[in-house]
ZALODO-578843 format. One record per residue: residue number from 1; x, y, z of N, C-alpha, C, O in turn. Coordinates in nm, 4 decimals, always signed. Example, Ala and Ser with C-alpha at 12.3 -4.5 7.8 and 13.67 -1.06 7.14 Angstrom:
BEGIN
R, resi, nx, ny, nz, cax, cay, caz, cx, cy, cz, ox, oy, oz
R, 1, +1.3190, -0.5690, +0.7800, +1.2300, -0.4500, +0.7800, +1.3200, -0.3300, +0.7800, +1.4236, -0.3319, +0.8465
R, 2, +1.2850, -0.2250, +0.7080, +1.3670, -0.1060, +0.7140, +1.2900, +0.0030, +0.7870, +1.3409, +0.1138, +0.8039
end
This chain:
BEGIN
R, resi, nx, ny, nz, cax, cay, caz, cx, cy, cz, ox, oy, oz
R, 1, -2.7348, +0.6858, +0.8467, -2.7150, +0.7109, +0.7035, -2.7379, +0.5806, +0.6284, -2.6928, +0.4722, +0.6656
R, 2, -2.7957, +0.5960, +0.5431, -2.7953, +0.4601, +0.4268, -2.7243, +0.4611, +0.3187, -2.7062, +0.5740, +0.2731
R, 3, -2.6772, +0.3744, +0.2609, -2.6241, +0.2989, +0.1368, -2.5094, +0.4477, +0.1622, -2.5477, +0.5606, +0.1312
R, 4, -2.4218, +0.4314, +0.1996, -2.2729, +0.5271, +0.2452, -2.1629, +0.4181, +0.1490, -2.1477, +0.2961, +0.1557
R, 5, -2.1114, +0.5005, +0.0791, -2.0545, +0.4586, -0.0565, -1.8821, +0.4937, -0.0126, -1.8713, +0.5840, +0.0703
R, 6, -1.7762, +0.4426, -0.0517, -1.6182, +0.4500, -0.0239, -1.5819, +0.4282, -0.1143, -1.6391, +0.4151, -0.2224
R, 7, -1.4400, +0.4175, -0.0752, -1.3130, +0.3519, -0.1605, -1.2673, +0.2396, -0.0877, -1.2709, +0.2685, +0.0319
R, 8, -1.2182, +0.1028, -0.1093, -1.2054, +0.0081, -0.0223, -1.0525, +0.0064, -0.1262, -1.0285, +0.0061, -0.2469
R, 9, -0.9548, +0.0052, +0.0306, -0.8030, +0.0256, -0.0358, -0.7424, -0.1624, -0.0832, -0.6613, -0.1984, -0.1686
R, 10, -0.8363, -0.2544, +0.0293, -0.7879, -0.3835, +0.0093, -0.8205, -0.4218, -0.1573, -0.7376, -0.4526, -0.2429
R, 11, -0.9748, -0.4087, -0.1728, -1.0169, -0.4527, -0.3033, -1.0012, -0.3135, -0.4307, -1.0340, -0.3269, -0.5486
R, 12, -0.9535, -0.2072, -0.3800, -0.9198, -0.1359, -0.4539, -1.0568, -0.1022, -0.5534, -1.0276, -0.1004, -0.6730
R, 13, -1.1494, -0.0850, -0.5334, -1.2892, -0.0630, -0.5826, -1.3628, +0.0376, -0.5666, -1.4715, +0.0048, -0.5190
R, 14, -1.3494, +0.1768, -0.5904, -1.4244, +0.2653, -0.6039, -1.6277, +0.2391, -0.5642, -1.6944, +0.1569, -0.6270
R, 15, -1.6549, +0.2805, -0.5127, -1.8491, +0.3002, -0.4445, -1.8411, +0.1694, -0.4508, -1.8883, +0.1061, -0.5452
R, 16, -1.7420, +0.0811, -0.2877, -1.8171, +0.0290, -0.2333, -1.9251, +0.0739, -0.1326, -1.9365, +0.1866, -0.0843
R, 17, -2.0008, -0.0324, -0.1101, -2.0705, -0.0261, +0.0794, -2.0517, -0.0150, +0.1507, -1.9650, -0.0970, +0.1810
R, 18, -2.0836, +0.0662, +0.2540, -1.9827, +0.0800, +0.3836, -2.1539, +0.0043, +0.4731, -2.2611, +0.0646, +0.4677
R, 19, -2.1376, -0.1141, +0.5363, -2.1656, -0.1942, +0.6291, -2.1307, -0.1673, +0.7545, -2.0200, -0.1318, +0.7950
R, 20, -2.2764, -0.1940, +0.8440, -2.2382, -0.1826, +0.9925, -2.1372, -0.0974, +1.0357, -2.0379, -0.1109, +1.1072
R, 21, -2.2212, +0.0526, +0.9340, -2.1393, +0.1948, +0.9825, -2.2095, +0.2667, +1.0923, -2.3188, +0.2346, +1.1390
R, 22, -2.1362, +0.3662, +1.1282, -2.1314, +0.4923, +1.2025, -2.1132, +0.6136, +1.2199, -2.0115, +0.5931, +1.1536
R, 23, -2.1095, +0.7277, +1.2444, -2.0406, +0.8554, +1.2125, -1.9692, +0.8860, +1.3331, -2.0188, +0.9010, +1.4447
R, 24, -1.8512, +0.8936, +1.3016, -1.7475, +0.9395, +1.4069, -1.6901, +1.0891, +1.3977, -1.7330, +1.1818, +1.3290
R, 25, -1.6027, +1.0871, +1.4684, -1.5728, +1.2749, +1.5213, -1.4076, +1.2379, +1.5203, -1.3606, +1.1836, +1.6203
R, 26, -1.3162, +1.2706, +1.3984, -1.1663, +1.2987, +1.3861, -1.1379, +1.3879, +1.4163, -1.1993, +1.4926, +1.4370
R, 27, -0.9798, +1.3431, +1.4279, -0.9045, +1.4753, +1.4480, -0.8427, +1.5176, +1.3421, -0.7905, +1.4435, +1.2588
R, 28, -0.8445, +1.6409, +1.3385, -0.7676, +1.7009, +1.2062, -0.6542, +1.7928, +1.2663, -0.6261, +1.7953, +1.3861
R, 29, -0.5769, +1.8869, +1.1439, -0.4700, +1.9542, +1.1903, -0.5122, +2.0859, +1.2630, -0.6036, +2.1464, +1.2070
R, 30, -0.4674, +2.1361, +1.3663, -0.4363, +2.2441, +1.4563, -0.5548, +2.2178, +1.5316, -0.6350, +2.3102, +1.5445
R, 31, -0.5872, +2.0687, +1.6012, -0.6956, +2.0988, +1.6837, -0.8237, +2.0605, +1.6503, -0.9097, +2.0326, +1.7338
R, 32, -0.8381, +2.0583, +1.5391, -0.9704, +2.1279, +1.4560, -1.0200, +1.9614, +1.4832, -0.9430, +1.8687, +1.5081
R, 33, -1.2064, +1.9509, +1.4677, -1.2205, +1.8291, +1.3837, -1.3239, +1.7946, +1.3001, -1.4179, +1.8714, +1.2794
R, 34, -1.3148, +1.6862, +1.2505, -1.3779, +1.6704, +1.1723, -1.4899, +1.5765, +1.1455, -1.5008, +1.5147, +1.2513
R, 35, -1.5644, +1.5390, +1.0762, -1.6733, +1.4153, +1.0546, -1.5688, +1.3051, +0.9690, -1.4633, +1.3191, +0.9073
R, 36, -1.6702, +1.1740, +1.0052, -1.5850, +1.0680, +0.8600, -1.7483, +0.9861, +0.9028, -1.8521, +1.0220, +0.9584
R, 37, -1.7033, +0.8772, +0.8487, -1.8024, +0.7384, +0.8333, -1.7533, +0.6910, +0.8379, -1.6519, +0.7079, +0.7701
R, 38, -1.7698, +0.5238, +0.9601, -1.6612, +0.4233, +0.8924, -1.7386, +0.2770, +0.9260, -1.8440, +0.2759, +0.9896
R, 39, -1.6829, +0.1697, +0.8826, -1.7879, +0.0970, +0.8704, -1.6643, -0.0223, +0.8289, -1.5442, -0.0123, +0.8542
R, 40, -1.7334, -0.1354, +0.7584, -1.6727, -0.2616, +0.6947, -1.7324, -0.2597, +0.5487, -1.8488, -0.2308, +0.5207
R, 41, -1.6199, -0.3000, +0.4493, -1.6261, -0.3251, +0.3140, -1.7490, -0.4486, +0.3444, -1.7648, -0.5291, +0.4361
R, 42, -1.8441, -0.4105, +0.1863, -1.9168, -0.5286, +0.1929, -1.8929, -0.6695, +0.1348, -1.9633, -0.7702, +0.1420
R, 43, -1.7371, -0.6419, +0.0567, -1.6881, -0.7826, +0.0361, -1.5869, -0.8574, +0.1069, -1.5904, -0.9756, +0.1414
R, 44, -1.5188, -0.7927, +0.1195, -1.3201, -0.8053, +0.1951, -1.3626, -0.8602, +0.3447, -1.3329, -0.9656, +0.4010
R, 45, -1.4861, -0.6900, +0.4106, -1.4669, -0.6791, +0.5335, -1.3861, -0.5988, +0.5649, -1.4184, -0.5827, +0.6825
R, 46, -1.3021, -0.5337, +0.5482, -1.2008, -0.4139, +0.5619, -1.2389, -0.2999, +0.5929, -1.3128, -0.2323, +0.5214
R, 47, -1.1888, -0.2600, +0.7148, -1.2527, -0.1426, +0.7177, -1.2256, -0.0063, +0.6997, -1.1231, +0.0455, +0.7440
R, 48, -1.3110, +0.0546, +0.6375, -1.3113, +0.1654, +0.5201, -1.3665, +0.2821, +0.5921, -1.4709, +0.2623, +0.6542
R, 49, -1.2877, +0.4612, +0.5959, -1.3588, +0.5416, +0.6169, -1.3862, +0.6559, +0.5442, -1.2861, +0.7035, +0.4906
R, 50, -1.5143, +0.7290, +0.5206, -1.5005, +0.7948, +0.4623, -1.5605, +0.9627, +0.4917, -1.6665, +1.0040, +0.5388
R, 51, -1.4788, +1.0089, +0.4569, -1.4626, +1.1814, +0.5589, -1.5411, +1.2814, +0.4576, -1.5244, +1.3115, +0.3394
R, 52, -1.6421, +1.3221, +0.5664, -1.7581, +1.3686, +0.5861, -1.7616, +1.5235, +0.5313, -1.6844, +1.6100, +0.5726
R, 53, -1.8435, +1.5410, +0.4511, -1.8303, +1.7674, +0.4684, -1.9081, +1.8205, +0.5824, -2.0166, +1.7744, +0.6181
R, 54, -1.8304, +1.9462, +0.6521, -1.8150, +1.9818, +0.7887, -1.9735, +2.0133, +0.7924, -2.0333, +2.0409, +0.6884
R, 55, -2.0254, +2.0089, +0.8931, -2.1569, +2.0051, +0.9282, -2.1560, +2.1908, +0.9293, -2.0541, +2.2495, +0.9657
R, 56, -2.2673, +2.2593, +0.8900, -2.2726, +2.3949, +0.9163, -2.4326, +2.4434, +0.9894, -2.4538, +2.5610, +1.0190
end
């Protein structure tokens, strides 16, 4: 994925960058799961994830 946009809770900044991301596989409630992205803020470094709509 390119230019994958967050919320970064350290710098508190709405569409940061998510850097040297990935797509991972959560867990959600009763089992279930889910997609996210997660990666490093492009200023802080903090790392930020951000949850995905379910693949169909």
């Amino acid at each position: 994925m390119e230019d994958v946009k967050g919320y970064c809770v350290k710098c508190k900044e709405k569409d940061r960058k998510i850097v040297d991301g990935k797509e991972v596989v959560m867990q959600k409630k009763g089992g279930k799961t889910g997609r996210a992205y997660t990666g490093k803020c492009e200023v802080c470094g903090t790392t930020m994830y951000k949850i995905l709509p379910s693949a169909k």
